[in-house]
Backbone bond lengths (Angstrom), bond angles and torsions (degrees), N, CA, C in turn:
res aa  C-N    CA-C-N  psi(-1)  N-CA   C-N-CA  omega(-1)  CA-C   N-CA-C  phi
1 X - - - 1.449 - - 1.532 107.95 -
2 X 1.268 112.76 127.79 1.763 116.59 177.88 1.470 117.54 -88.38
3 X 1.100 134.61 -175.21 1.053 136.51 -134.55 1.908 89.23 -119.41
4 X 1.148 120.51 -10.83 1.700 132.37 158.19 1.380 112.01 -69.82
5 X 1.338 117.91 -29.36 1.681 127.05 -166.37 1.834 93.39 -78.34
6 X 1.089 118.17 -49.79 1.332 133.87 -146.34 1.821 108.95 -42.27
7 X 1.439 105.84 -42.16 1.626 126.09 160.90 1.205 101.66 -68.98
8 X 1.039 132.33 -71.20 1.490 132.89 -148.27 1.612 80.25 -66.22
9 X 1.345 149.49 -91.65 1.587 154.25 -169.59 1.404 83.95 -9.74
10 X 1.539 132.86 -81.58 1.381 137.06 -148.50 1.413 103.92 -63.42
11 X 1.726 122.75 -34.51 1.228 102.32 -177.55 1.608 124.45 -93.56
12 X 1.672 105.24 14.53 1.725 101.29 -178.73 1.459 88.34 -130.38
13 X 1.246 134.78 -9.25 1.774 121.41 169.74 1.494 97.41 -80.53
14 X 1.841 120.80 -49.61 1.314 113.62 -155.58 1.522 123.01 76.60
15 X 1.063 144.00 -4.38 1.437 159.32 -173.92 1.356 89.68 -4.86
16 X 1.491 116.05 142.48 1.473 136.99 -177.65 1.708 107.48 -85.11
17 X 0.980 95.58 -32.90 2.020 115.95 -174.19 1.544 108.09 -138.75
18 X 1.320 103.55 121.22 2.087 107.29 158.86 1.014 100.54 -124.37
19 X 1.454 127.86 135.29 1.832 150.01 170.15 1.701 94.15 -90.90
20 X 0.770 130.20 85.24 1.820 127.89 146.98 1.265 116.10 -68.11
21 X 1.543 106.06 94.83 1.866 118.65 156.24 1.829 114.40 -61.89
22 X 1.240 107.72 127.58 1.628 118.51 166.32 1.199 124.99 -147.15
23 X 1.388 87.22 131.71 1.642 92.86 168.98 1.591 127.68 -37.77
24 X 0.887 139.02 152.71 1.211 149.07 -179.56 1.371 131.77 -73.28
25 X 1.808 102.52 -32.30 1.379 124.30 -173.54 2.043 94.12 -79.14
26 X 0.991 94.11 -172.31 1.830 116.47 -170.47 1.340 98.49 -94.04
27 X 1.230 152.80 -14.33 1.300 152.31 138.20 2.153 115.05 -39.60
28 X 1.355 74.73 -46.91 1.774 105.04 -167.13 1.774 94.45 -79.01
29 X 1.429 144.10 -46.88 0.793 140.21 -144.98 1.642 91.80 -110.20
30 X 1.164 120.78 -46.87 1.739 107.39 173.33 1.869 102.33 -62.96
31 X 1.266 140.18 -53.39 0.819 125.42 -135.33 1.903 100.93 -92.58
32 X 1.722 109.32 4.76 1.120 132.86 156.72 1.549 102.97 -63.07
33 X 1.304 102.24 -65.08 1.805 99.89 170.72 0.851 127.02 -29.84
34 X 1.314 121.35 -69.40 1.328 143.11 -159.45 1.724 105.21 -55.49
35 X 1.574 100.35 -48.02 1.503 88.82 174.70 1.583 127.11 -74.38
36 X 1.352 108.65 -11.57 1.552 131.86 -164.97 1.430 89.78 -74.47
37 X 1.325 130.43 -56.40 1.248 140.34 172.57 1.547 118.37 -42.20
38 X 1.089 100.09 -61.80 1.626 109.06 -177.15 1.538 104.34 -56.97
39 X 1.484 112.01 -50.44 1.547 109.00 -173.54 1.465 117.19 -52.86
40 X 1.042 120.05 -32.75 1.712 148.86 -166.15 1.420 111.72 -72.45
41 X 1.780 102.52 -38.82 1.617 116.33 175.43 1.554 107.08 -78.24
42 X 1.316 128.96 -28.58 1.720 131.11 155.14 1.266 121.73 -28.33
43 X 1.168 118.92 151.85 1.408 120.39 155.72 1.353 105.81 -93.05
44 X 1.410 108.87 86.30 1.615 108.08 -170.67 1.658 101.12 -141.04
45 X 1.231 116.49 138.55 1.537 107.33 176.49 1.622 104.15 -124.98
46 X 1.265 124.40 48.79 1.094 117.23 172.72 1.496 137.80 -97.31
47 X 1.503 128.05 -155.75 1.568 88.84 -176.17 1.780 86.47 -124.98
48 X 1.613 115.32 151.65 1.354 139.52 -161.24 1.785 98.74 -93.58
49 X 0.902 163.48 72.11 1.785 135.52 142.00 1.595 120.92 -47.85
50 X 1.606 94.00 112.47 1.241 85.39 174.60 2.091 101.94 -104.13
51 X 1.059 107.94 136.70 1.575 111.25 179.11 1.601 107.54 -142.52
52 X 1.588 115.06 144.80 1.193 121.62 165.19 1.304 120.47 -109.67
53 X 1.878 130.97 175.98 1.264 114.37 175.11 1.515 102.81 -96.22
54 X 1.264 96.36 172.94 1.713 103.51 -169.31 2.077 97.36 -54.73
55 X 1.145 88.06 146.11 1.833 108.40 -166.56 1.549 82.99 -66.49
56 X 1.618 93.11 123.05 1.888 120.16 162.16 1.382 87.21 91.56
57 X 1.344 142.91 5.67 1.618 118.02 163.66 1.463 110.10 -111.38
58 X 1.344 102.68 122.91 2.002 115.09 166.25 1.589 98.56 -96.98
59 X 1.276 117.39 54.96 1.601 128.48 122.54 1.329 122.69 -134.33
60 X 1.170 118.10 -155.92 1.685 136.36 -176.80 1.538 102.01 -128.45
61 X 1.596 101.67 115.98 1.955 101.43 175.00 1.778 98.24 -60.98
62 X 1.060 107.57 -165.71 1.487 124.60 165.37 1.697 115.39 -85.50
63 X 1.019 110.12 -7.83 1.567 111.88 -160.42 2.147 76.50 -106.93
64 X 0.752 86.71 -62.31 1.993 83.91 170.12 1.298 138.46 -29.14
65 X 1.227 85.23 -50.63 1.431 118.49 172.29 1.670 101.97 -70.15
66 X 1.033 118.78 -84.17 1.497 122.71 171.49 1.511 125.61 -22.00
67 X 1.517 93.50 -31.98 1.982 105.07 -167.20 2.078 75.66 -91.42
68 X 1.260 153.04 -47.37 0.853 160.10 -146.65 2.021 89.78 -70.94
69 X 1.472 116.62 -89.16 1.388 120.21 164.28 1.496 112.49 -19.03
70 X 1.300 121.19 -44.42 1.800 104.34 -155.81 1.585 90.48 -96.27
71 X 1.255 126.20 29.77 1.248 139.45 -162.84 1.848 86.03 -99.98
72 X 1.516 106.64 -59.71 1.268 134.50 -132.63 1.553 130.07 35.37
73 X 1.140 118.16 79.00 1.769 97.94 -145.92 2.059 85.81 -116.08
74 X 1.287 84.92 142.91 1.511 107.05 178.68 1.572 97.68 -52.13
75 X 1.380 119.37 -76.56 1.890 115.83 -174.25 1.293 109.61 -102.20
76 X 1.474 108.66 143.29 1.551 110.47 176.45 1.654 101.84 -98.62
77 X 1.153 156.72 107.95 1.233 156.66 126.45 1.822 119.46 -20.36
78 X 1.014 131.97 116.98 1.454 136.48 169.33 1.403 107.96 -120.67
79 X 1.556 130.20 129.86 1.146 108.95 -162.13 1.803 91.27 -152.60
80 X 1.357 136.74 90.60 1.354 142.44 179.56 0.995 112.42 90.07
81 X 1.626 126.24 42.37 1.690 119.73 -172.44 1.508 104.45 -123.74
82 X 1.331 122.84 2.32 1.558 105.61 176.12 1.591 115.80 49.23
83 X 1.329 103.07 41.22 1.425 99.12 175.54 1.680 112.57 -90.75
84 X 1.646 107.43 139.27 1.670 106.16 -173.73 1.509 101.47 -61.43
85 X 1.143 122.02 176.46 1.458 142.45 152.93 1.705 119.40 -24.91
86 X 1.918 104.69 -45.21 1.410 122.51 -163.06 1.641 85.60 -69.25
87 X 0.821 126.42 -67.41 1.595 144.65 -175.00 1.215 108.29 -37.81
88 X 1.564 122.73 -60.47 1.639 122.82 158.48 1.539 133.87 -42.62
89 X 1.567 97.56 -44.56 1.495 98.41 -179.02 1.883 108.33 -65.27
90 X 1.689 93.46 -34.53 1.431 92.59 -155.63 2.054 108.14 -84.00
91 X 1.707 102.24 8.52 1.285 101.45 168.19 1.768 101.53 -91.35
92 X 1.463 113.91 -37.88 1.283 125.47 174.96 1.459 119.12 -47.71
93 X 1.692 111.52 -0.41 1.481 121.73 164.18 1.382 120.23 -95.38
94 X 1.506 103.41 -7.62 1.504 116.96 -164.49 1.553 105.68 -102.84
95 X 1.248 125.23 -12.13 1.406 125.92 -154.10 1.902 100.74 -166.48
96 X 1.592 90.42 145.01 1.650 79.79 167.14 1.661 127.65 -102.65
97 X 1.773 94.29 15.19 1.480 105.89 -177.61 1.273 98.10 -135.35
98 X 1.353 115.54 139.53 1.879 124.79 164.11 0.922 123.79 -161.58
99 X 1.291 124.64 127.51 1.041 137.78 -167.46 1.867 124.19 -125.45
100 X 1.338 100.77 122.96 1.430 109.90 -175.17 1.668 126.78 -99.98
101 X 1.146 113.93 97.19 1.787 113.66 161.82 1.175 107.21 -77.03
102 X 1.660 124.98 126.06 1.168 121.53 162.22 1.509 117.20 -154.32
103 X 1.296 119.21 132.99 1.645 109.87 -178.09 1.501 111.77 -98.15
104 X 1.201 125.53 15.20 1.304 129.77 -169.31 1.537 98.77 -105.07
105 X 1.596 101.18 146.38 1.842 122.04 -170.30 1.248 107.90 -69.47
106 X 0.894 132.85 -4.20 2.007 134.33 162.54 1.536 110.53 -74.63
107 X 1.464 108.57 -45.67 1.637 109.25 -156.84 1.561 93.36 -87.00
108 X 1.556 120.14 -0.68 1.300 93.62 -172.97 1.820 118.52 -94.61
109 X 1.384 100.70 -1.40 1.413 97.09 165.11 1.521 107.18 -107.56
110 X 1.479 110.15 52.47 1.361 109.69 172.21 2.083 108.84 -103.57
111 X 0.997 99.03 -21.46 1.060 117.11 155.56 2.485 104.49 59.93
112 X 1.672 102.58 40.53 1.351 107.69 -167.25 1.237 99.73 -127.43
113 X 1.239 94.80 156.12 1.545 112.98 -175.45 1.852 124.18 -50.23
114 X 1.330 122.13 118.36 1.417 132.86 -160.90 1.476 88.90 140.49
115 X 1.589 107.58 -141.47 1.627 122.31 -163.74 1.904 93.88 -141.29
116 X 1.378 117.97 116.74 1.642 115.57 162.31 1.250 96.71 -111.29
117 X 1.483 115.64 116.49 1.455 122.41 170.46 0.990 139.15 -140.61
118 X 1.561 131.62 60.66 1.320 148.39 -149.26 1.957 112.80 -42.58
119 X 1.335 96.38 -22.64 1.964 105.51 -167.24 1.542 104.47 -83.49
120 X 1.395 111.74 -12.48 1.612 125.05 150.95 1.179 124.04 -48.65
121 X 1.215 114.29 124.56 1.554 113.11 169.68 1.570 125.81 -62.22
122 X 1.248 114.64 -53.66 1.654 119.22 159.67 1.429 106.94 -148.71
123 X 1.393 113.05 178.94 1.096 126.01 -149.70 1.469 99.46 -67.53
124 X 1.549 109.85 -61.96 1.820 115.78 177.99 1.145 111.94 -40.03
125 X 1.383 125.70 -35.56 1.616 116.29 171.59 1.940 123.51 -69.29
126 X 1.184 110.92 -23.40 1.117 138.10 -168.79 1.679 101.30 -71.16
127 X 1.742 88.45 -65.73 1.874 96.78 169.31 1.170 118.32 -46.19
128 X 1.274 109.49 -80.31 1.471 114.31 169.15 1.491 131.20 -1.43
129 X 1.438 93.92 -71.21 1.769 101.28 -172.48 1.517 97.36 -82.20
130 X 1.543 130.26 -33.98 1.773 107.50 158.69 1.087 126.30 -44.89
131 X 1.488 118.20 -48.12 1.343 121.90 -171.11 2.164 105.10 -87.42
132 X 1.231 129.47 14.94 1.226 144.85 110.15 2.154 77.89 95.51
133 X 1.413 104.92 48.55 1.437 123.36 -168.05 1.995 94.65 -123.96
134 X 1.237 94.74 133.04 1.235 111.59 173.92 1.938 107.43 -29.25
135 X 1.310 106.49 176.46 1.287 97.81 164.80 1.808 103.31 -110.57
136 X 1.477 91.48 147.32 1.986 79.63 -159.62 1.838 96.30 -128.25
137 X 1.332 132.02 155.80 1.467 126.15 154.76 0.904 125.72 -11.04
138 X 1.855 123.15 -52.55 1.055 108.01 -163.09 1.460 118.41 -88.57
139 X 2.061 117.99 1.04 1.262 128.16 151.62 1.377 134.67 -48.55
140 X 1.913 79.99 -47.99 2.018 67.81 -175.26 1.746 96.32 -109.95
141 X 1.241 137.12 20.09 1.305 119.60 151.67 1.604 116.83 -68.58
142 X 1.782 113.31 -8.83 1.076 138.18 -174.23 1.396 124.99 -64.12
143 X 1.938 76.81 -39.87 2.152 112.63 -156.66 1.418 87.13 -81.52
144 X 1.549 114.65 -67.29 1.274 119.67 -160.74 1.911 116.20 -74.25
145 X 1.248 125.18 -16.55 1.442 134.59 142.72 1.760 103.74 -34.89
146 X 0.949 95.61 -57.81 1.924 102.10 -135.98 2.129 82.31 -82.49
147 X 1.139 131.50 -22.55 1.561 122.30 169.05 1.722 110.15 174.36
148 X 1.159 121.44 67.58 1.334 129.72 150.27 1.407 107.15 29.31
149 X 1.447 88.35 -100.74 1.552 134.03 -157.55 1.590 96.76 -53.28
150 X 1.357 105.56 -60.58 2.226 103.83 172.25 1.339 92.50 -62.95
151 X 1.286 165.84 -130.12 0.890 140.19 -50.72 2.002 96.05 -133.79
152 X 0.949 115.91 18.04 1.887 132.75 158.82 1.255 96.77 -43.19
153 X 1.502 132.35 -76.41 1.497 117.96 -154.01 1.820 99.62 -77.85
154 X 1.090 134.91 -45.05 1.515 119.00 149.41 1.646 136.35 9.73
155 X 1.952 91.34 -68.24 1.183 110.08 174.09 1.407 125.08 -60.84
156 X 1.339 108.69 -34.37 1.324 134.14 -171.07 1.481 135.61 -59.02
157 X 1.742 76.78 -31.83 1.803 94.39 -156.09 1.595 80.93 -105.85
């Protein structure tokens, strides 16, 4: 499933429950937006969790995981977390849909449904142009949050 499906999935399944994982940083927290937004523009009335992992861990404790299950949520959302593979499969126990945005060089040979795209500047930019939405403030307050210094000539051009 591509990263075009991702709306269209939400607007003909309807999912009863979505868990959105985010990063913590301002990359992680706009590009939380960004999808919060999009979901909102649906004709969808379902209910949103947004949750992060404990600040400075790129995994899921067990107690996370657990609060994740008693969730039961139709799609899991991951959205700027550099989570390995182990981390994917083991949300892929939690849900029968998941989906990963990520601009970081791990997720891109993860090869799952969302967008892994390391040639992205940050994640909000990444969303954005999947979700086929202008590029807006709260993208690149996203870009330039998530690493300055990489992503300057970006800005530029």
């Amino acid at each position: 499933m591509s990263h075009h499906e991702f709306l269209s999935f939400c607007r003909e399944t309807k999912p009863r429950t979505i868990v959105m994982l985010y990063h913590w940083d301002c990359d992680g927290l706009a590009s939380a937006a960004i999808v919060q937004q999009a979901l909102t523009a649906l004709p969808w009335d379902g209910t949103l969790h947004l949750l992060h992992p404990q600040i400075n861990y790129y995994f899921l404790t067990p107690h996370e995981l657990e609060r994740i299950r008693a969730l039961a949520p139709d799609v899991i959302i991951t959205v700027d977390l550099n989570f390995s593979p182990d981390v994917i499969a083991m949300l892929e126990q939690c849900a029968p849909s998941v989906f990963v945005f990520d601009h970081h060089e791990q997720t891109a040979q993860l090869d799952k449904p969302g967008v892994q795209d390391p040639a992205v500047p940050g994640c909000s930019f990444l969303l954005t142009s999947a979700f086929h939405q202008p590029q807006s403030l709260i993208a690149v307050l996203g870009m330039i949050g998530d690493c300055f210094e990489k992503n300057i000539d970006k800005i530029n051009n």
